[in-house]
C-alpha positions in Angstrom: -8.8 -10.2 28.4 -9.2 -8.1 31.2 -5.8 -7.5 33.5 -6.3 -4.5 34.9 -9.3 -1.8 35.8 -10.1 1.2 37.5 -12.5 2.4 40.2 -11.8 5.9 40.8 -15.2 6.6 42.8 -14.3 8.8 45.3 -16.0 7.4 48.2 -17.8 4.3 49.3 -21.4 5.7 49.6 -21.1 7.3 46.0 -20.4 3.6 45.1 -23.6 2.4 46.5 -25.5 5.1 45.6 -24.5 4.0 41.7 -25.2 0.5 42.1 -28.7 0.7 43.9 -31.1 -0.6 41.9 -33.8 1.8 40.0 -37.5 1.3 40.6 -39.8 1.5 38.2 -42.2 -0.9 36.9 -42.7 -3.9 38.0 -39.5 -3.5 40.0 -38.8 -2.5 43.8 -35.6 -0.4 45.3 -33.3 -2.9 47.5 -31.2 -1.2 49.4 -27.5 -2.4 48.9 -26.3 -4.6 52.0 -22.5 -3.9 52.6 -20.0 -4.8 55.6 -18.9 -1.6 57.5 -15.4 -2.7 57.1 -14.9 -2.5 53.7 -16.7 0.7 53.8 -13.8 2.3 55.6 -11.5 0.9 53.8 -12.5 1.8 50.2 -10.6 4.2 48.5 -10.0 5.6 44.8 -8.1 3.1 42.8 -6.5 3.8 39.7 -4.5 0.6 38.5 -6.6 -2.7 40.1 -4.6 -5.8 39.4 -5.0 -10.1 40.0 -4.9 -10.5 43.4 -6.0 -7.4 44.6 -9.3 -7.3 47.2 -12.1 -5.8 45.3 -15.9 -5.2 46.3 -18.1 -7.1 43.7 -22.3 -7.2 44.0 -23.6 -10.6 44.7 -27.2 -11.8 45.4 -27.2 -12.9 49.3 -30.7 -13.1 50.8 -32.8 -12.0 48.1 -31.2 -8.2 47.8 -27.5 -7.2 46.3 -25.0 -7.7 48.8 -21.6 -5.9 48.1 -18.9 -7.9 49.7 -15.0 -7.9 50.0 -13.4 -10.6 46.9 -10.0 -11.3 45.6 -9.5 -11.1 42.1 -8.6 -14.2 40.9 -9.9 -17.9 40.7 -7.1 -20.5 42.4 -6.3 -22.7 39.2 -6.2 -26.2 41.0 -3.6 -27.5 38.8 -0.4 -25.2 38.0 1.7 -26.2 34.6 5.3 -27.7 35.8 4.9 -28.0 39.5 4.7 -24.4 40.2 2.5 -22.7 42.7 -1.0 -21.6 42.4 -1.4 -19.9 39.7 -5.0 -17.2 39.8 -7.6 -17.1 36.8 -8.3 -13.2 36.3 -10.8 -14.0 33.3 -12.4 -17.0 31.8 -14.2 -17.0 28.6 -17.7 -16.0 28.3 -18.4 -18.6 25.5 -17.4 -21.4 27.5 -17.8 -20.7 31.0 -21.2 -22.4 31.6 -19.5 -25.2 30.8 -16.1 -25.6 31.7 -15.4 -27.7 34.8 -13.2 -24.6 36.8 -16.4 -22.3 36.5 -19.7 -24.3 35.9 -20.8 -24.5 39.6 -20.0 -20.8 39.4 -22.0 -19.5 36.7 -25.0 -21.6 37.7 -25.1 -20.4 41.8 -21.9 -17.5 42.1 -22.2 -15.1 39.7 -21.6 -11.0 40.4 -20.9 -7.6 39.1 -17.9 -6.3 39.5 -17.7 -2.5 39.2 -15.3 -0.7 37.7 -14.9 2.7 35.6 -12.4 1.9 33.3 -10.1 -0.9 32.4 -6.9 -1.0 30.2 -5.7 -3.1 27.6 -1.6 -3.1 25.8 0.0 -2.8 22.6 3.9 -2.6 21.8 6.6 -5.0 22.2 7.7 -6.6 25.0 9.2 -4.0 27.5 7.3 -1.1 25.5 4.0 -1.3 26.1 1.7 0.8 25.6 -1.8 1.2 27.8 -5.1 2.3 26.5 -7.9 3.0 29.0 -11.0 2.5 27.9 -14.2 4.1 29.9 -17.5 4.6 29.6 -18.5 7.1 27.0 -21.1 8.9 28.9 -18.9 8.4 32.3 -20.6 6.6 35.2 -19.9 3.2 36.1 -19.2 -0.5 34.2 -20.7 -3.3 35.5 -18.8 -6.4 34.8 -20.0 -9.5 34.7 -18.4 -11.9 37.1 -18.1 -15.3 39.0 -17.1 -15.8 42.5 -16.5 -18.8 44.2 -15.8 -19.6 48.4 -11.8 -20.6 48.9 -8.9 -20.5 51.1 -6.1 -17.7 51.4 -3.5 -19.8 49.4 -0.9 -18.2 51.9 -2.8 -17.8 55.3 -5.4 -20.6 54.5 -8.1 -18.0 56.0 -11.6 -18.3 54.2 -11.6 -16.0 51.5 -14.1 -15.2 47.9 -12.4 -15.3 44.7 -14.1 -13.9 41.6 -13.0 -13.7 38.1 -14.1 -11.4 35.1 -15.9 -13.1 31.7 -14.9 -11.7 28.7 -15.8 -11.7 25.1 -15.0 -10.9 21.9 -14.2 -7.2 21.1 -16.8 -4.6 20.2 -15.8 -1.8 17.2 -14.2 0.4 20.6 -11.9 -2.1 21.6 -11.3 -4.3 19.0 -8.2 -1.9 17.2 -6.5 -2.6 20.5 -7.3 -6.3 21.9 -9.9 -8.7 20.5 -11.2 -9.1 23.5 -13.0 -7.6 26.2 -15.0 -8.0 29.6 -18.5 -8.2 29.1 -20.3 -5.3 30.1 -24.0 -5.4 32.1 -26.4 -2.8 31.2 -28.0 -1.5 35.1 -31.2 -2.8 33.8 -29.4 -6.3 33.5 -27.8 -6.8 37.0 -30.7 -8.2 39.3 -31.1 -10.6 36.1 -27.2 -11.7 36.2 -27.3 -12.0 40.0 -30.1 -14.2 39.8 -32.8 -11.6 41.5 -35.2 -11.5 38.9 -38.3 -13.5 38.9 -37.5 -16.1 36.7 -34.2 -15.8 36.2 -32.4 -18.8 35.3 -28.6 -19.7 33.3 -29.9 -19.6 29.7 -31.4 -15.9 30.7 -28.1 -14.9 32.1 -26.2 -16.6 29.5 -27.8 -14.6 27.1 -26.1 -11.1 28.3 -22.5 -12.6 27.2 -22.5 -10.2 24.5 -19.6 -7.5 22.8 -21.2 -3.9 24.2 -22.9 -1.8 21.7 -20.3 0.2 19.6 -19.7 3.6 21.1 -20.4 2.5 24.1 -16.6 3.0 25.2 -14.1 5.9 24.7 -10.8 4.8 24.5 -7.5 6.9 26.1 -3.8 6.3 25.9 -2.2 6.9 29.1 1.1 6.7 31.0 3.1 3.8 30.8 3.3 4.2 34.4 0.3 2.0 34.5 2.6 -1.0 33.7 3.9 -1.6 37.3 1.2 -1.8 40.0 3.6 0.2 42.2 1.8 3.4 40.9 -1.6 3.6 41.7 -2.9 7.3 41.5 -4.9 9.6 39.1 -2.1 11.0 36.9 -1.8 7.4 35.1 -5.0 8.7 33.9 -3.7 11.6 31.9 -4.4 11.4 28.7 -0.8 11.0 26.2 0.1 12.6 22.8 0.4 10.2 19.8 4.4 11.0 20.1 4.6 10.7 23.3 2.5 7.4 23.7 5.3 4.8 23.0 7.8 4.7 26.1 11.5 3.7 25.5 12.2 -0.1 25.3 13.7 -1.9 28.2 14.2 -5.5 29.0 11.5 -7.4 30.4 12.5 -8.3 34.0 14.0 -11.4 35.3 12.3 -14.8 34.8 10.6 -13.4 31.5 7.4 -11.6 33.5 6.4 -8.6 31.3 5.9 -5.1 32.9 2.1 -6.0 32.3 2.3 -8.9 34.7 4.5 -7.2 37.3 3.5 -7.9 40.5 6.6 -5.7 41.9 8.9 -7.6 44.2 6.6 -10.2 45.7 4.2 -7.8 47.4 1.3 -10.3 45.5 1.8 -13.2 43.6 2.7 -12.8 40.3 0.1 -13.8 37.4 1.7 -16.0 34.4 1.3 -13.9 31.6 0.0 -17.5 30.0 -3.5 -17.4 32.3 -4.8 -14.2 31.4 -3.5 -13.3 27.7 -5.9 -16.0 26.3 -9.1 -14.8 28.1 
């Protein structure tokens, strides 16, 4: 699964510079097309959660286009009556196939950028966050979907994407058994659908655990656990002993701290939609 991640960049053109293509053989530079809007209002986030507006790279015109998305696929059918209810992740091994994302991951699929992303241990109401980062620092590129939708709330047009995940490589696997899969740079004009010949069994291919080592793995504040903080000491790295924050109940309605979506700011994300991605 994949609930929460990180982009700390510290500015938008440092972003672009890291996702430009590299030339080389056989291969020509694209400069990155991006809306001057979301340029200004990029900043350095620490603790991205569902429902949050992200930039993810999609193909648009035969170059990468980075463009504003909410994080989340609208599940057309919510369990019990209840309200829509948003898809962070769906499963690498059966997206191509699966009627909520098939028209996705043949046409819509993206990178979403990140540096970092956390996964839990602990009981409910003490858990524990680990964030995991690139080894060698620099960016992850996760591959995504995206799909055209309306603002459940305004009904304004809007792009949704979610995050595929597979199983667990040796970094993450002592933690979660399962992970978003990561694109190597060299993969991303494939995934996107810029490369000559790429087609869905090519991209399909890439929906593999990242090399072992690739990640380096960091307990951190339990502050993480409410999307109310968002800022660079939930970064700092915790002692064994001091790792495991006290116990507390989870809040009304049974939502755990994980989930917390703090007081109706966003909509709050069954725990039941993303735990089994």
């Amino acid at each position: 699964m994949c609930a929460r991640f990180t982009l700390a960049v510290p500015d938008f053109a440092t972003l672009l510079a890291m996702l430009e293509p590299s030339s080389g053989a056989g291969r020509t530079a694209r400069s990155i097309a991006a809306d001057p809007e979301m340029a200004a209002r990029f900043r350095p986030r620490f603790n991205i959660a569902p429902a949050t507006v992200h930039p993810v790279l999609r193909a648009r015109d035969g170059r990468r286009a980075l463009v504003a998305a909410t994080w989340g696929f609208v599940a057309r059918f919510a369990r019990g009556g209840a309200g829509p209810s948003l898809l962070a992740n769906a499963r690498a091994e059966s997206a191509r196939a699966k009627p909520t994302f098939r028209e996705a991951f043949a046409a819509r699929r993206c990178v979403v950028p990140a540096d970092g992303f956390y996964e839990w241990t602990g009981p409910k109401g003490a858990r524990r966050p680990t964030w995991f980062h690139p080894a060698e620092g620099g960016l992850l590129r996760l591959a995504g979907l995206y799909q055209p939708a309306k603002d459940p709330g305004t009904g304004e047009p809007d792009v949704r994407f979610t995050i595929l995940t597979t199983e667990a490589n040796a970094d993450v696997a002592p933690i979660h058994d399962r992970m978003p899969v990561l694109l190597g740079p060299g993969d991303v004009d494939l995934w996107l659908g810029l490369d000559e010949g790429a087609d869905a069994d090519r991209a399909e291919a890439l929906l593999r655990p990242a090399p072992r080592g690739a990640l380096a793995a960091r307990a951190v504040s339990p502050r993480v656990n409410s999307v109310a903080h968002d800022d660079p000491a939930l970064l700092q790295e915790l002692a064994a002993e001091a790792a495991a924050p006290r116990a507390a109940a989870p809040k009304a309605g049974g939502t755990l701290p994980l989930f917390d979506l703090d007081g109706g700011a966003r909509p709050a994300v069954p725990s039941g939609r993303t735990s089994r991605r």
